[in-house]
C-alpha positions as CSV (number, residue, x, y, z in Angstrom):
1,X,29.4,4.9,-1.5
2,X,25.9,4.0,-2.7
3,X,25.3,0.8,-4.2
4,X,24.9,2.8,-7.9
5,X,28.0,4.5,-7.5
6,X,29.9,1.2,-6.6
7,X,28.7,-0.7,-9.7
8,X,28.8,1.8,-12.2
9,X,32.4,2.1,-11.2
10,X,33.1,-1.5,-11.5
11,X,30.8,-1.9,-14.6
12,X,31.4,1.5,-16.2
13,X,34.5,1.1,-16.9
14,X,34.5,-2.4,-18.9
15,X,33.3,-0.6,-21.7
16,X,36.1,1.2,-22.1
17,X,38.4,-2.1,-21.9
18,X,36.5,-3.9,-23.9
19,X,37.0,-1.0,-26.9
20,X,40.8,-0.9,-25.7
21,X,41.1,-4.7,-26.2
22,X,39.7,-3.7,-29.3
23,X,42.1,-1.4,-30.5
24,X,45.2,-3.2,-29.4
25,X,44.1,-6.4,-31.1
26,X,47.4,-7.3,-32.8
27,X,49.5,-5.6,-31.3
28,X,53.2,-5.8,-30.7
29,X,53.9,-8.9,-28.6
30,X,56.5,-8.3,-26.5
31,X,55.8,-4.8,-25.9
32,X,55.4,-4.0,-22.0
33,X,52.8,-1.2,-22.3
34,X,50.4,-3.0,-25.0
35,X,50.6,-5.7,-22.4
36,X,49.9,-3.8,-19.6
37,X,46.6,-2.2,-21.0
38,X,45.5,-5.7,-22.3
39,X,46.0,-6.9,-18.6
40,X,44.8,-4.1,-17.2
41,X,41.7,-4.0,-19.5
42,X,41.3,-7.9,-19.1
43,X,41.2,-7.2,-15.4
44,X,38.4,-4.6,-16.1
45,X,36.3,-7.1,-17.6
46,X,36.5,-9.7,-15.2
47,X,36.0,-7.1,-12.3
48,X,33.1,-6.3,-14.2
49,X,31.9,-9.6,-14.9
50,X,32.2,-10.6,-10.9
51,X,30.8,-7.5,-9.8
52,X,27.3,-8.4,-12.4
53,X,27.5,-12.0,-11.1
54,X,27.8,-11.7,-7.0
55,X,28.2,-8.1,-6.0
56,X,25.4,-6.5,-7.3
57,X,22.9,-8.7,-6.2
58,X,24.4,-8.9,-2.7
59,X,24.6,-5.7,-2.0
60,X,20.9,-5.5,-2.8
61,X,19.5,-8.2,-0.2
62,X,22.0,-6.2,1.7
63,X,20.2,-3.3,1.5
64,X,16.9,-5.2,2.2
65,X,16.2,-5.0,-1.9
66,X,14.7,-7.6,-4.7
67,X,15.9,-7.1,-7.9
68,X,12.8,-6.5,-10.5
69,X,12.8,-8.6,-13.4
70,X,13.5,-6.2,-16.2
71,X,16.9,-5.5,-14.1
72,X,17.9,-9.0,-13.9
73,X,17.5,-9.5,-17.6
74,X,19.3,-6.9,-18.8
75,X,22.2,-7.7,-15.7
76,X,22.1,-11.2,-17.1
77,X,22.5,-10.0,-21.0
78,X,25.5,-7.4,-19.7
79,X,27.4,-10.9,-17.8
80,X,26.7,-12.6,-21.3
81,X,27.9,-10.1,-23.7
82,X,31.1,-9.4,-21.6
83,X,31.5,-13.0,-21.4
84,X,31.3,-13.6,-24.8
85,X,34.2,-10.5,-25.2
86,X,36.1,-12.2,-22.8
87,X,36.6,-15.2,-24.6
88,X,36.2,-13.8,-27.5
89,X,39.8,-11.8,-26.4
90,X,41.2,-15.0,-25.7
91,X,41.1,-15.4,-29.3
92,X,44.0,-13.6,-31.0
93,X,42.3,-13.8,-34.5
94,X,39.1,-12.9,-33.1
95,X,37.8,-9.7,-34.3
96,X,37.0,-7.8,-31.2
97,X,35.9,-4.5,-32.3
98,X,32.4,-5.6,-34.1
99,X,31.8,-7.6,-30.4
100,X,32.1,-4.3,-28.3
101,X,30.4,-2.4,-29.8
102,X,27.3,-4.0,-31.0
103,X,27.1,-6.5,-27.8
104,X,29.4,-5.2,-24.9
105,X,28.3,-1.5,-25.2
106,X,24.5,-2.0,-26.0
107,X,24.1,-4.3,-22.5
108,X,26.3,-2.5,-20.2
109,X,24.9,0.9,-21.0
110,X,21.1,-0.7,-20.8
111,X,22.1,-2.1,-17.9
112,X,23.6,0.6,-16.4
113,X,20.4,3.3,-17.4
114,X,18.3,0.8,-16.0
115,X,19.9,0.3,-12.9
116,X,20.0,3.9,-12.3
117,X,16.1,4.6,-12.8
118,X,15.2,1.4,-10.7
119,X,17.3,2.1,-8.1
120,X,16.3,5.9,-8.1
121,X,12.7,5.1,-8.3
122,X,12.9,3.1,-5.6
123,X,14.4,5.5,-3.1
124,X,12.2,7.9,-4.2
125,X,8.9,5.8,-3.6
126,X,10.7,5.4,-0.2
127,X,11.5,8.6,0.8
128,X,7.9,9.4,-0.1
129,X,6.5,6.5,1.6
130,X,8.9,7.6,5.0
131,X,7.7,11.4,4.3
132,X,4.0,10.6,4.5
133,X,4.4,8.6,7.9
134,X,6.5,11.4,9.6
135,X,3.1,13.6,7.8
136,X,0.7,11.3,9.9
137,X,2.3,11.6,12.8
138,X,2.5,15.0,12.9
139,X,-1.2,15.3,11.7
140,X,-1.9,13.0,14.9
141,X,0.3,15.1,17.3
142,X,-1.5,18.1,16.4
143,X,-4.9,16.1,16.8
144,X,-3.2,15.2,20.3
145,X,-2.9,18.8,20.7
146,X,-6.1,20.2,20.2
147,X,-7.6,17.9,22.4
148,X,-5.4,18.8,25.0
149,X,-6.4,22.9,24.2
150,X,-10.2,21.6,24.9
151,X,-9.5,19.7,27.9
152,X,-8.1,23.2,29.2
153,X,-10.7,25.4,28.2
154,X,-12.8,23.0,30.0
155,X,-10.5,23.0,32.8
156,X,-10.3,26.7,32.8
157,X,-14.1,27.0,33.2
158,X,-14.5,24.7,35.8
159,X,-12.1,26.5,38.0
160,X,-14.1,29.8,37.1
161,X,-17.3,27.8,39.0
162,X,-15.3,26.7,42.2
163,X,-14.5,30.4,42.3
164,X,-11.2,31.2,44.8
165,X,-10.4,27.8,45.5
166,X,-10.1,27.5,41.9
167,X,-7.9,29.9,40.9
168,X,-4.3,28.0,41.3
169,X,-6.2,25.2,39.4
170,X,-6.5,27.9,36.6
171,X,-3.1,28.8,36.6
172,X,-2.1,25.6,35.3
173,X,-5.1,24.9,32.6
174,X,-4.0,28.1,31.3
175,X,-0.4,27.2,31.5
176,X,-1.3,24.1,29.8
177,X,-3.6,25.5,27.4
178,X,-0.3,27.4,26.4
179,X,1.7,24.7,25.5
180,X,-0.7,22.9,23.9
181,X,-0.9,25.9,21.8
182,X,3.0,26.0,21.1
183,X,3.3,22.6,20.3
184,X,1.1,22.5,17.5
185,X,2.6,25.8,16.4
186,X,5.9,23.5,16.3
187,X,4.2,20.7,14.6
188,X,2.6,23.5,11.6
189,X,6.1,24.5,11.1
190,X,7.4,20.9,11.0
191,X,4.6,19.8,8.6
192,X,5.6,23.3,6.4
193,X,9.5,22.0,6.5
194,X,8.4,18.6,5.2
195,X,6.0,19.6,2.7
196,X,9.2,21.6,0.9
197,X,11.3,18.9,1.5
C-alpha cells in the first residue's frame, strides 16, 4: 500500500468521526451503541492525529522523501484542528458540530488534496527523471552501435585488400556488422516503447 493510500485511510476517515461525535453530542448515556460509535469515532481521531504526528513523516524519510513546506503547514493545521475537536469532545457541553465542520473538515481535506498532488508530482518528476536516463542510455547504446557498424565496414574492406587470406576475416566483420545492426534495431524499438510509456 502506497504511502497516500495508507494516510488517507488513517486521515480520511476522521472526518467522518469528528461529524459523528457531532451528531451524537448528548446522547443517551448509558446506551451501548451511542457509546460504541463515540469510542469508535474517538479512536478515529486519535489514529488520525498519530498518524499526522509520526507516521506520515516517517514513512516519507522512509521512502527517501522531505516533506515541502506548504505540506507541513497544512499537516500541522490538520493535527491542530483535530486536536482542538478532541478536546473539544471531552467537553460534554461543548458544541461540536460548528468545530467540524468549519475547522476539522477545511484542514483534513486541504491536507489531504495537498498531499495527494505533492506526492503525485513527485513521482511523476521521478518517473520522468528515471525515463530520461533509461532514454540516454539507449541513445548511447545505439551510438555504441554505430560505431561498431563502421569498425566493420572498415573491417570488411580491409579483408577485401588481403584478398583469400582475408575472406574468413570477412565472415565475421559481416557477421558483426549484423549484430550491430540488430541491436540498434532493439534499441529503436526500446526507445519507441518508452517514448509511449
Amino acid at each position: 500500500m502506497t504511502l497516500k493510500n495508507r494516510t488517507f485511510m488513517a486521515v480520511g476517515p476522521s472526518r467522518i468521526a469528528c461529524c459523528t461525535l457531532a451528531l451524537l453530542q448528548g446522547g443517551l448515556a448509558g446506551d451501548e451503541e451511542v457509546e460504541l460509535l463515540h469510542q469508535l469515532s474517538r479512536d478515529r481521531v486519535a489514529t488520525a492525529i498519530k498518524t499526522l504526528e509520526t507516521a506520515f513523516t516517517a514513512d516519507l524519510r522512509s521512502a527517501g522523501e522531505c516533506e515541502p513546506d506548504v505540506l507541513t503547514t497544512a499537516r500541522k493545521q490538520a493535527i491542530e484542528a483535530l486536536r482542538a475537536f478532541r478536546d473539544e469532545a471531552e467537553d460534554i457541553e461543548g458544541k461540536l458540530g460548528p468545530v467540524a465542520l468549519r475547522r476539522v473538515e477545511p484542514a483534513i481535506t486541504g491536507f489531504l488534496n495537498l498531499m495527494i498532488a505533492t506526492l503525485d508530482a513527485r513521482h511523476d518528476a521521478s518517473r520522468q527523471d528515471k525515463r530520461d536516463t533509461a532514454m540516454e542510455a539507449v541513445k548511447a547504446a545505439d551510438s555504441v552501435g554505430r560505431a561498431i557498424q563502421m569498425i566493420a565496414v572498415n573491417a570488411s574492406i580491409e579483408a577485401a585488400r588481403a584478398g583469400e587470406s582475408g575472406r574468413g576475416f570477412k565472415v565475421i566483420a559481416d557477421e558483426v556488422k549484423t549484430l550491430a545492426g540488430k541491436t540498434q534495431s532493439l534499441l529503436a524499438q526500446v526507445s519507441a516503447a518508452m517514448r509511449a510509456y
